[in-house]
N, C-alpha and C positions, 0 to 999 in steps of 0.2 A: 867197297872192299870190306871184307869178312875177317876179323884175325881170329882166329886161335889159338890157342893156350893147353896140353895136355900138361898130365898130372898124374902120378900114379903108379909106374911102371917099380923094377925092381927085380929082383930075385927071390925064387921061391922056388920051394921042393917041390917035385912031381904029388901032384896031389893036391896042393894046395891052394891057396884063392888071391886075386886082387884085384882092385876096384880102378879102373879107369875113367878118369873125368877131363871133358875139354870143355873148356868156357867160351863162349862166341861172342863177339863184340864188334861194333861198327855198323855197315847197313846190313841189316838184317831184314829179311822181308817174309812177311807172316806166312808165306805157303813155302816148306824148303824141305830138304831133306837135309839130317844128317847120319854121316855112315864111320863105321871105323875100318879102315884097311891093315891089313899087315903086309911086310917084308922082309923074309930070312934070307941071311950073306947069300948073295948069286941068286939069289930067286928074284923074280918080278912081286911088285904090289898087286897084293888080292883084297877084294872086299870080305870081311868080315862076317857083320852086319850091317842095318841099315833101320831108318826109323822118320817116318814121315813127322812131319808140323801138325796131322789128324791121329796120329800113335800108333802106323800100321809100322810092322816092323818083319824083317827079312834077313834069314842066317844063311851061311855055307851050311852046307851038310855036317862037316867034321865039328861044328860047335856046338849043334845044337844036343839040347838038353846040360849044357856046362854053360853058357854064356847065355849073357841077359842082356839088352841094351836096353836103355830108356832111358827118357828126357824130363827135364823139368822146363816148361817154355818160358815160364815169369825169372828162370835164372839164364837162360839161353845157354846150358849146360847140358850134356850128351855124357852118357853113365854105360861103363861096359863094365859089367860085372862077371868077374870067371873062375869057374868052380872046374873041380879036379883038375888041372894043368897038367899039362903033359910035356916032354920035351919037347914035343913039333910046334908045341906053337910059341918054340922064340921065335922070337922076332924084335922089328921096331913096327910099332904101335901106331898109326897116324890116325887124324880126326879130320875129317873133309865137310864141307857143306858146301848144297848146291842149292840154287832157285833156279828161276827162269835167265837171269843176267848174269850168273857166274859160278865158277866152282872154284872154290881155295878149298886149302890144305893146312892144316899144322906143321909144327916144326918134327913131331914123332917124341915117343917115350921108347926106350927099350926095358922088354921082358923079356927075363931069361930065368927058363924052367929048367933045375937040376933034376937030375935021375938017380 
């Protein structure tokens, strides 16, 4: 099993930036993926992005050019970084990783963009 730890989440003005970080720990196995999902009240969980164990990485439409994912693999830490916020993308925030033997989840951070 995989746990996870997010970090980061907050309030902030339409416009402005924040750094999301989940820390991995336990079996960890060298080829994985990690992704970030979001969830707004009454909506279903969407992926985000996404970010291979080789640093290929994969956005929704709506993020891209505002959001950045990336990883450091010697900290087994997954980094979403998000510029101009907007109010659609509050949400709560979750960190998932998958290999070949399993997918976990975090507990979730919520971000909420003022207008």
């Amino acid at each position: 099993q995989v746990q996870l730890v997010e970090s980061g989440g907050g309030l902030v003005q339409a416009g402005g930036s924040l750094r999301l970080s989940c820390a991995a720990s336990g079996s960890i196995f060298t080829v994985n993926v990690m992704a970030w999902y979001r969830q707004a009240p009454g909506k279903q969980r969407n992926v985000v992005a996404s970010i291979t164990s080789g640093g290929s990485t994969n956005y929704v439409d709506s993020v891209k050019g505002r959001f950045t994912i990336s990883r450091d693999n010697a900290k087994n830490t997954v980094y979403l970084e998000m510029n101009s916020l907007k109010p659609e993308d509050t949400a709560v925030y979750f960190c998932a990783y998958s290999d070949y033997r399993q997918n976990c989840w975090g507990q979730g951070t919520q971000v909420t963009v003022s207008s």
